[in-house]
C-alpha positions in Angstrom: 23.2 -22.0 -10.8 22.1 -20.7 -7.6 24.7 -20.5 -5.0 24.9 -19.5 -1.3 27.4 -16.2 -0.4 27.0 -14.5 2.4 28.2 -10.9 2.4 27.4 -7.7 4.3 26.2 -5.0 2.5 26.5 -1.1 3.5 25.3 0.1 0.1 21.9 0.0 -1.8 21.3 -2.1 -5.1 24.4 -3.4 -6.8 26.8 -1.9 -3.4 26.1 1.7 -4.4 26.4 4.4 -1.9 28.2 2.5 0.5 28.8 5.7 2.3 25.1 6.8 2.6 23.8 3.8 4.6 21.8 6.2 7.1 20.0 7.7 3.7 18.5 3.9 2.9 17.5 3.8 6.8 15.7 7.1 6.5 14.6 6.0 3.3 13.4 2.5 4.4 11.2 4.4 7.5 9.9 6.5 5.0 8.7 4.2 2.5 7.3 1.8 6.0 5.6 4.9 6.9 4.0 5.4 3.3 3.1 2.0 2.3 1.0 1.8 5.8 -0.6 5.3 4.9 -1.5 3.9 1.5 -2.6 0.4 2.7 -5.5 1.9 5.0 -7.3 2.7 1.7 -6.5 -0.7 0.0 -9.6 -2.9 -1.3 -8.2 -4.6 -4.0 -6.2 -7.7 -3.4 -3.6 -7.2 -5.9 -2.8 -3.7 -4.6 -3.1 -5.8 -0.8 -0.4 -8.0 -2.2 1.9 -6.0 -3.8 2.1 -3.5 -1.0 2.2 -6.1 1.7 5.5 -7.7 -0.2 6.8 -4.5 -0.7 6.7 -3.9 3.4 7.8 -7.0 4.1 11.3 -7.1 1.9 11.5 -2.8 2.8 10.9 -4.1 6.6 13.7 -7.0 6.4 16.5 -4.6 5.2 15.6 -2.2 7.8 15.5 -4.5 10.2 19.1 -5.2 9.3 20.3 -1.6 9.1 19.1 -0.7 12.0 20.3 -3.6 13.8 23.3 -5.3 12.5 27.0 -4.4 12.9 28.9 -2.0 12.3 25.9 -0.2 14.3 22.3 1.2 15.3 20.8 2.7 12.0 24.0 2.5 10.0 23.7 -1.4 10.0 24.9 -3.5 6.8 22.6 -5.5 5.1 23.1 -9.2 5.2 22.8 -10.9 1.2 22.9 -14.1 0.5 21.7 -15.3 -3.2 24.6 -15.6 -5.9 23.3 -16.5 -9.4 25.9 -16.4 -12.5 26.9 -12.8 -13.7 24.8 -11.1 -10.9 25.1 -9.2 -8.0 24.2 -11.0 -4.6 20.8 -10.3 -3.0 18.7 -11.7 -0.3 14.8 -12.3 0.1 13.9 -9.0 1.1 15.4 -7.4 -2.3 13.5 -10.4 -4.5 10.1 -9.0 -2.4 10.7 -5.0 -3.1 11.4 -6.1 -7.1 8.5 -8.2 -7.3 6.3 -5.3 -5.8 7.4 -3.0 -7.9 6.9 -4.7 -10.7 3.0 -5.3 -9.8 2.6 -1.8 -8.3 4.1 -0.8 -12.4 1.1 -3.5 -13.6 -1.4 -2.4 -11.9 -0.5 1.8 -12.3 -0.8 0.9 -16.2 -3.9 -1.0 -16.0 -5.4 1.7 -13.8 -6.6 0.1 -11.1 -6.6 2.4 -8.2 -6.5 1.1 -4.6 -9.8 0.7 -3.6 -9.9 -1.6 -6.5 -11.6 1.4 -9.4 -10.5 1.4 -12.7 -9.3 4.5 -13.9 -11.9 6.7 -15.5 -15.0 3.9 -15.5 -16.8 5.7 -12.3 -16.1 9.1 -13.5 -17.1 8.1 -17.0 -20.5 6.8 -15.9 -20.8 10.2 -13.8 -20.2 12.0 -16.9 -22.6 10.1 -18.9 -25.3 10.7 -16.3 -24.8 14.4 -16.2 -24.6 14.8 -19.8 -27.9 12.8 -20.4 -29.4 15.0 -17.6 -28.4 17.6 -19.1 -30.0 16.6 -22.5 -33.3 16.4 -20.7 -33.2 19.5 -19.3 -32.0 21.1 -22.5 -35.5 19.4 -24.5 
């Protein structure tokens, strides 16, 4: 059963690298900074989703780190979520899984972000080419 536990977490996933909390900031600014490089180019909606989750739970822990006690950029993370025989999480980590796992589906089905699908344009290039080639060669 769901329960509510509030904790404060200095560490990543599952508490580890409590001592590296500046790492996840830089981390976190870097992935905010790549995820609005990528999302410039984005024309397919499930690519639009998944990487507009992913900002939003990367944003919500940085907010947090950068903001909460014990200080500016080495802030602890605030979780919340307790389900049986796991660790606590909040919102933000249930929006970076949940990306990931789309970004993972849509990488395997080859979508690309502009909404392609791996190898159909450059296939039909091909094709062209070769049957130009063909007419050239008769």
């Amino acid at each position: 059963m769901l329960q509510l536990n509030i904790i404060r977490n200095p560490g990543a996933a599952f508490s580890t690298g409590t001592g590296y909390t500046w790492v996840f900031t830089t981390l976190s600014i870097a992935a905010t900074i790549g995820v609005l490089w990528f999302a410039r180019r984005v024309r397919h909606r499930g690519w639009a989703f998944a990487l507009g989750i992913l900002i939003a739970g990367v944003s919500g822990n940085l907010v947090d780190r950068l903001l909460r006690e014990p200080g500016f950029y080495v802030g602890h993370v605030v979780d919340f979520l307790q389900l049986p025989n796991w660790p606590i999480f909040n919102v933000a980590d249930m929006c970076i899984n949940v990306a990931a796992v789309l970004i993972v589906i849509l990488s395997f089905k080859g979508i690309g972000l502009d909404g392609s699908i791996d190898g159909g344009a450059d296939d039909e290039a091909e094709e062209k080419s070769a049957d130009a080639s063909e007419g050239e060669a008769k």
